[in-house]
N, C-alpha and C positions, 0 to 999 in steps of 0.2 A: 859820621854823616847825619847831616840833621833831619829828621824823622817828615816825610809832607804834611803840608798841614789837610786837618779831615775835609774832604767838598761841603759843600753849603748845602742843606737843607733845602728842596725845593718841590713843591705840590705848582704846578701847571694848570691853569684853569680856564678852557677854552670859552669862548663865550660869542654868542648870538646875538643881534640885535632883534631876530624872531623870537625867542625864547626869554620865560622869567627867571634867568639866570640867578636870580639870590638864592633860590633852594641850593644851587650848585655852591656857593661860597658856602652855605650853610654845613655840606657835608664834608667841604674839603680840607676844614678845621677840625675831623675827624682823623683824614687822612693826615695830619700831621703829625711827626712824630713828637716836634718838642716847639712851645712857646716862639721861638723862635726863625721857625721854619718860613721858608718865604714862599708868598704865596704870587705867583705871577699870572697875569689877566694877558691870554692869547686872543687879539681879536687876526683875523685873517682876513684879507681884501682877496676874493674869488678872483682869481685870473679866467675860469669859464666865461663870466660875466663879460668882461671885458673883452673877450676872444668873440662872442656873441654881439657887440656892440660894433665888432668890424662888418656883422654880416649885410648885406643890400637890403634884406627882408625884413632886419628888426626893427622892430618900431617902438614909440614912444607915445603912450594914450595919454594927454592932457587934462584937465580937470574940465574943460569945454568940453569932453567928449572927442575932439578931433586929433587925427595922428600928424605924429611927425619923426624924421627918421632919428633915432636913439645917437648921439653922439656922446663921443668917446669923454673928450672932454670934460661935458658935464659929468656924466657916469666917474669921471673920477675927482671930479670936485665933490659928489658925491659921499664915496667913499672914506675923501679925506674927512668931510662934517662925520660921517658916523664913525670915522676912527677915534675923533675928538670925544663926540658924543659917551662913545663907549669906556675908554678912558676915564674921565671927569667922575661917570657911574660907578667903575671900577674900583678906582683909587676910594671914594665917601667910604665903598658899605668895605672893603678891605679895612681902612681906618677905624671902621666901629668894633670891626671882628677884634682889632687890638693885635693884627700879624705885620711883620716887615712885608713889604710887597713894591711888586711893578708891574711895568705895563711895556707889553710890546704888539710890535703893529706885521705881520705878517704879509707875502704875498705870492699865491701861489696856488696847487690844489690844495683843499682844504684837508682832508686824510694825510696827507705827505707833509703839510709841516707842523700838524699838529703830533705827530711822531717822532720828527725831525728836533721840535723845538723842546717833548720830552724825555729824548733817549739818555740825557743826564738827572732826571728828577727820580724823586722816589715815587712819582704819582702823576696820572693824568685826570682829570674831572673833566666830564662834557654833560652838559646839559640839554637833557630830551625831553620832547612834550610826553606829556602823559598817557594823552592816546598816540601810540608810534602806530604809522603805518611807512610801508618804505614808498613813498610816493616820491619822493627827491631822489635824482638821479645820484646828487655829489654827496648826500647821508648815505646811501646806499655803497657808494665807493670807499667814503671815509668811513665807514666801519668796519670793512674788508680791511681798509691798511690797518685799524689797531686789531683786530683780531693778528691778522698776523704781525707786528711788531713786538718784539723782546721785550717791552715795558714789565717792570716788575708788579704795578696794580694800574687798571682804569677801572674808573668811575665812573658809571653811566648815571647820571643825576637825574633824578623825577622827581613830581609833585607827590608821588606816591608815599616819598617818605613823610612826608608829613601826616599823612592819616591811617597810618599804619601802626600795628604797636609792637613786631618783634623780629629781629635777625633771624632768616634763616637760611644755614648754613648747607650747601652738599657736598657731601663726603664720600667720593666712591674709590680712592686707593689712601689707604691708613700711610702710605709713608708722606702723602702730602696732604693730609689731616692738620699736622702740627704747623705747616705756616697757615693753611686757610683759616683753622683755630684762631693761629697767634693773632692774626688782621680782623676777623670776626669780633673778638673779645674785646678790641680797642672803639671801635661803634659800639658792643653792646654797653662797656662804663662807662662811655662819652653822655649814651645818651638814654641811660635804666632802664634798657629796653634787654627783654629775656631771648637768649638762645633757642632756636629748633633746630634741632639737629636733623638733613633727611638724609638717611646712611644708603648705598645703593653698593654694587658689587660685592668683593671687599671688608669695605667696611662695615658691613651690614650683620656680619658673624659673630657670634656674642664674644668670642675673645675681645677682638678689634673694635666692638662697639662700647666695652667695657674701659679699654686703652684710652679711648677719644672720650669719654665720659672725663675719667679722670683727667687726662689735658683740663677739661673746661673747668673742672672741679679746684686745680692748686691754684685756678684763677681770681679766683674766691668770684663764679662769674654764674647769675642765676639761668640754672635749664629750663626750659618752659618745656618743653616734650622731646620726644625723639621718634621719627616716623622712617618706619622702612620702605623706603620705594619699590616699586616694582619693576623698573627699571631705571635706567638711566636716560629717560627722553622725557620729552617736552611737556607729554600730556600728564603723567606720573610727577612731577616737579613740579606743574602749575596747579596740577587740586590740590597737594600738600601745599605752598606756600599761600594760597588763597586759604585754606581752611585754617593757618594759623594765624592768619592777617599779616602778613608777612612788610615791611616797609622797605626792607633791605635784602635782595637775596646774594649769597655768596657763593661763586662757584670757582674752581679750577676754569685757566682762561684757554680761549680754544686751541687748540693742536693740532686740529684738519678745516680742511672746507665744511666736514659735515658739521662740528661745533660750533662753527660759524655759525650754519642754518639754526642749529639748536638756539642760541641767543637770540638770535632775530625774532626766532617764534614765542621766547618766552618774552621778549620787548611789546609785541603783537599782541598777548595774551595776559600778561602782569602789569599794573598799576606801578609798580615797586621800582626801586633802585636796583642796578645792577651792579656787583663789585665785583672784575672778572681779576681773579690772583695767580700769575703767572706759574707754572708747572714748575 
């Protein structure tokens, strides 16, 4: 029997027409395993939007100043221009990256098919302002659905990485040390940026801190420090990664509601990328 052939390489790259999504292409060439790898541009046309355009109350402010009622129609002529728009954007700065790539056009909630359209890739990137606040109703829902979806990495993309200068990693069960490692170590050579390790639980014990050392170490991968937390919460994890200048933080991805809230706060509270790495 003839052997299947391997799936295709694929990093998912959600994208805003509110957001400066090229930081996100930027990292997501991180997230690739190999030259290769295809990078796909997810724009999503909001069906809330649309559901809201049926309403008798919505309206449509003019550039006069004066309203008129929001129809459907236009809203989705709309849509089409910036599905084009986003596209056209997509496809250049993909071509310069030098990756295979496409482009697909979504429609629906925005959390559910951005989970939907990654549950076969190795990666999801989405791109967030810098200052997060969860003022959006449908960013607030879509990132409940990838908190909880099986994806094996998402990528919370900020401008943070760019003025930041080093990976830091949390470590608080040594048996999943070795993949948060393995994913850490591929941003840190991508891009000469040093290791901080913040070890919490666990790992924090000088066996097991010693173990995960050595991980980083046959990496041939530079450690910039290693800081024991004092717990495993929000406030303990955001003075460590701000006092190392942190660009990129890594953590184990959440596995209750309350890890949820943990992200949220550190989104709230850090400038920095998030790379959340599946348990």
């Amino acid at each position: 029997m003839n052997a299947a052939p391997p799936k295709a390489s694929r990093v998912v790259v959600a994208l805003d027409l509110a957001d400066d999504w090229n930081f996100a292409l930027e990292l997501a060439r991180y997230v690739a395993l190999t030259s290769t790898t295809e990078l796909l541009g997810l724009f999503v046309e909001n069906t809330r939007i649309l559901e809201h355009a049926q309403s008798r109350v919505a309206r449509e402010v003019m550039l006069t100043g004066r309203e008129r009622p929001l129809e459907r129609t236009a809203l989705e002529r709309q849509m089409r221009a910036q599905s084009a728009q986003m596209r056209a954007s997509f496809e250049a700065a993909a071509s310069r990256l030098g990756f295979p790539h496409a482009f697909q056009v979504a429609r629906g909630e925005i959390g559910a098919e951005w989970v939907q359209c990654a549950g076969e890739a190795e990666a999801l990137v989405v791109g967030l302002a810098k200052e997060f606040r969860r003022t959006s109703e449908w960013l607030g829902a879509a990132l409940r659905r990838l908190f909880e979806a099986p994806l094996p990495l998402v990528l919370l993309a900020r401008e943070g990485w760019r003025s930041g200068r080093s990976i830091a990693v949390v470590v608080e069960d040594a048996d999943m040390a070795e993949r948060v490692l393995q994913t850490a170590a591929r941003f840190a050579t991508h891009s000469n940026s040093p290791i901080t390790l913040l070890l919490a639980g666990a790992a924090s014990q000088e066996h097991e801190r010693a173990r995960v050392v050595r991980a980083l170490q046959t990496r041939g991968i530079e450690l910039g420090d290693i800081v024991v937390l004092k717990s495993y919460g929000a406030l303990s994890i955001v003075h460590a990664a701000l006092e190392c200048r942190a660009r990129l933080l890594v953590l184990p991805a959440p596995a209750s509601g309350s890890d949820g809230d943990l992200i949220e706060e550190l989104l709230r509270k850090l400038p920095s990328a998030l790379l959340l790495v599946r348990r």
